[in-house]
C-alpha positions in Angstrom: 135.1 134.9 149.5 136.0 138.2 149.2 140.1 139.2 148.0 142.4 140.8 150.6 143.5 144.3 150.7 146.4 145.3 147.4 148.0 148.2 146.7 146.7 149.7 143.1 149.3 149.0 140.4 151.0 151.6 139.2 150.0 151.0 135.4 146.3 151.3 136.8 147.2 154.8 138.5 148.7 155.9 134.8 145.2 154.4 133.1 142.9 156.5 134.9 145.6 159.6 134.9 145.3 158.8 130.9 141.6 158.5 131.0 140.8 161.4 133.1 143.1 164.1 130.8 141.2 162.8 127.7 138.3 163.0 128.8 138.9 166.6 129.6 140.7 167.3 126.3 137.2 165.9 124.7 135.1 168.0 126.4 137.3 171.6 125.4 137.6 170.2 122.2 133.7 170.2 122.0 133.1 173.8 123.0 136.1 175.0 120.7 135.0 173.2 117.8 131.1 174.1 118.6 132.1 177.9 119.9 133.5 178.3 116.2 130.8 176.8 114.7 128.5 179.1 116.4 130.2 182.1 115.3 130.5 180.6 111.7 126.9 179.8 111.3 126.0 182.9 112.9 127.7 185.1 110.6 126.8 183.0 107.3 123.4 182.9 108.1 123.4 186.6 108.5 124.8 187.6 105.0 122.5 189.9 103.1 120.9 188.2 100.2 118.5 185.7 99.4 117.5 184.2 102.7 117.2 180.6 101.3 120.8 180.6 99.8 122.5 181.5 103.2 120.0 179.2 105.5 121.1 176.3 103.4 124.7 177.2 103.2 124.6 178.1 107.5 123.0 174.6 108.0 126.0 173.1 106.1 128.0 174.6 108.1 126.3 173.1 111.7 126.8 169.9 110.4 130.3 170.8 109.1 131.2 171.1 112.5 130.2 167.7 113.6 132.0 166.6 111.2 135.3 168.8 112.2 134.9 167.6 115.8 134.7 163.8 114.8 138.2 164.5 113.2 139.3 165.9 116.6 138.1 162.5 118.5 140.1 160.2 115.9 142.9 162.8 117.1 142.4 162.6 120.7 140.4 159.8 121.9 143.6 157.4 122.3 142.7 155.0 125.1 139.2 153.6 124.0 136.7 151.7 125.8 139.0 150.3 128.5 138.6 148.0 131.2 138.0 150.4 133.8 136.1 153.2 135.5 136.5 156.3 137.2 136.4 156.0 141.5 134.4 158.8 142.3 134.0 160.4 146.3 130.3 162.2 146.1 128.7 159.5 145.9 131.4 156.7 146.3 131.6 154.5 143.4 133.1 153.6 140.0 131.8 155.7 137.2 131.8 155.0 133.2 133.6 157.2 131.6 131.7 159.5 128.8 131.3 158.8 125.6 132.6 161.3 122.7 129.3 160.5 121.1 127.8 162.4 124.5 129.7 165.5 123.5 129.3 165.5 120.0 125.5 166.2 120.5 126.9 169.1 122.6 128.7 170.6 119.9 126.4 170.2 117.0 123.6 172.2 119.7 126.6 174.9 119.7 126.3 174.7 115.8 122.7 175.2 115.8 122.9 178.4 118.1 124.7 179.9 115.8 122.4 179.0 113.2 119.1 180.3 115.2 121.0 183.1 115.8 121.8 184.4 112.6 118.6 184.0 111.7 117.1 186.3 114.1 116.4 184.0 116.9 118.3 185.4 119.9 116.2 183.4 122.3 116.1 179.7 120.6 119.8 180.5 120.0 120.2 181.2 124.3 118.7 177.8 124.5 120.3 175.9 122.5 123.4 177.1 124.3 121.8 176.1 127.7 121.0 172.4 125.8 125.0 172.2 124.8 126.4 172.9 128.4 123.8 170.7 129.9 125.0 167.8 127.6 128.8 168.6 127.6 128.7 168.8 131.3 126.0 167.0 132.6 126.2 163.9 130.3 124.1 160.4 131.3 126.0 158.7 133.9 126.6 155.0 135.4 127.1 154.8 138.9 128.2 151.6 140.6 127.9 152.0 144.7 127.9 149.9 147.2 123.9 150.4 147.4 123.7 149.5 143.9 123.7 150.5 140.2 122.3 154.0 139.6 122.1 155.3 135.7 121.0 158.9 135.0 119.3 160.1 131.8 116.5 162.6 132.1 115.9 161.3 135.6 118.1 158.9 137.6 117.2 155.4 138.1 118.6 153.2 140.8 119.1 149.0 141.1 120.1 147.8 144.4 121.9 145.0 144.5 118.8 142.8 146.4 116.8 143.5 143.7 119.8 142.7 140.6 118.5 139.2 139.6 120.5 139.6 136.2 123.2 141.5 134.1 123.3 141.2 130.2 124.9 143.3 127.4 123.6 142.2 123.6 123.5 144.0 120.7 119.9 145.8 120.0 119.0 148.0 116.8 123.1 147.5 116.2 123.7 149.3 119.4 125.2 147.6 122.6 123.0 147.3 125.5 123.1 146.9 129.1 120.1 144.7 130.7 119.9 144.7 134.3 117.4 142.5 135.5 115.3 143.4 138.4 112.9 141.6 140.7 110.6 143.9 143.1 109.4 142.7 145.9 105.8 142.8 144.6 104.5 142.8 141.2 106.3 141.2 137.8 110.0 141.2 137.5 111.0 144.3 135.2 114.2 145.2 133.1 116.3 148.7 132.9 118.5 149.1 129.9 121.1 151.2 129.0 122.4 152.2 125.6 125.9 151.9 125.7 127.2 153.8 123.2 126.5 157.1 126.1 129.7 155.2 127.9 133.4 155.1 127.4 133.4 151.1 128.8 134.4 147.6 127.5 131.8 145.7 127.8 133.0 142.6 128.9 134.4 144.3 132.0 131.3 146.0 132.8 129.3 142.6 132.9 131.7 141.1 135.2 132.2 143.5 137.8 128.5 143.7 138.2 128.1 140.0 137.7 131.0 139.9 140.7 129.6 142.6 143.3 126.1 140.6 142.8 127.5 137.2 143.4 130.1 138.7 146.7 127.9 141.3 148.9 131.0 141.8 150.9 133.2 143.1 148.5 130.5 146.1 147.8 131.9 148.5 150.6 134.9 148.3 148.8 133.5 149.9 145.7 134.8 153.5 144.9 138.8 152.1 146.0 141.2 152.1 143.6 142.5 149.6 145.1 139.4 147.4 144.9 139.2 148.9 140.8 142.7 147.6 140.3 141.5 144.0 142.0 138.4 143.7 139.6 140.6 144.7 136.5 143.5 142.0 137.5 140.5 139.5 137.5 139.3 139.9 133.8 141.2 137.1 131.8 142.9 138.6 128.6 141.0 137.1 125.3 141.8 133.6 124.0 140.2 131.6 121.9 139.1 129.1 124.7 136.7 131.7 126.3 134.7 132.9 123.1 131.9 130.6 123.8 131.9 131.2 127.7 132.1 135.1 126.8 129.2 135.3 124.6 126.7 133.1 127.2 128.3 136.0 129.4 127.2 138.9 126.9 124.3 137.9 125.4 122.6 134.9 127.3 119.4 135.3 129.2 119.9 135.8 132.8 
């Protein structure tokens, strides 16, 4: 049956305040650290001398600054895979927050502009700097809506609920991953994963909510509330020892 109508607490109005102003400090933090390591690599790798010698030391350098802004995430990234998502308007839904993995890549493309540009490259070095703002501000992205589950990559790919038959999440290659099961209406039932590690998102929530708006159509046109986010957060039980085993069939058993 679907829940009645609640207020959003305010704790989960603080939560997504919270969530939303790191994930912005994350994202500066990843053009900072990579705009400096773009000049720094840039200039190293333009010393005069033997080529080799300041390559080497310039490539150092890149991955210095991965390094630099993995010390800024221990810093900054303070509320860490939580139980909830984003609502969103355009299109409505709940999306997963982003990953500081996402914008890591981001800033180590930064790094390697400045690299390709000290070395003479101006053109590799332009697009390298396209690469960085495409994955710092168009990261991957999982959408639930009331039409379904969309995830974007390279290209964006779209389960509607009819077609959900299954949600798992189980470790593969030591990385979490999403398995929605899907059954078309002709031809063999198929599977779209998702590596997890792109998402800011606990896991156990994740499977839940889409295990819930599979099992209740008529909560879907609540989806994108915050209101209806606050409901599906009140319903995840806090961890105890007497739902391990019921949590791992959850997580990892075959749909």
């Amino acid at each position: 049956m679907s829940s009645t109508a609640a207020p959003a607490a305010p704790a989960d109005g603080d939560l997504l305040h919270h969530l939303a102003s790191q994930n912005r400090r994350l994202l500066v933090a990843a053009w900072a650290v990579g705009g400096a390591g773009l000049i720094i690599t840039a200039a190293v790798a333009g010393v005069p001398g033997p080529g080799w010698v300041w390559r080497t030391v310039s490539g150092l350098a890149a991955l210095a600054t991965l390094v630099v802004y993995f010390g800024a995430v221990h810093l900054l990234w303070r509320v860490r895979r939580p139980a909830a998502l984003a609502p969103v308007t355009l299109p409505q839904g709940f999306a997963a927050f982003t990953s500081p993995v996402v914008y890591a890549r981001g800033t180590l493309a930064l790094a390697g502009a400045g690299f390709a540009l000290g070395g003479g490259q101006p053109l590799t070095a332009s697009a390298l700097v396209v690469l960085a703002a495409l994955l710092i501000h168009h990261p991957p992205r999982l959408l639930v809506t009331p039409g379904g589950v969309s995830v974007r990559g390279l290209r964006t790919r779209t389960v509607p609920w009819a077609r959900l038959t299954g949600v798992q999440v189980r470790p593969r290659g030591g990385v979490a991953e999403l398995s929605l099961w899907t059954e078309p209406a002709t031809g063999p039932s198929g599977v779209l994963r998702v590596t997890l590690a792109k998402f800011d998102v606990d896991r156990e929530f994740l499977v839940r909510l889409l295990q819930h708006y599979r099992a209740v159509p008529e909560d879907r046109t609540a989806i994108g509330a915050p209101a209806e986010l606050a409901r599906r957060r009140a319903a995840v039980p806090p961890p105890s020892d007497e739902l391990d085993e019921d949590l791992d069939d959850l997580l990892d058993g075959q749909p």
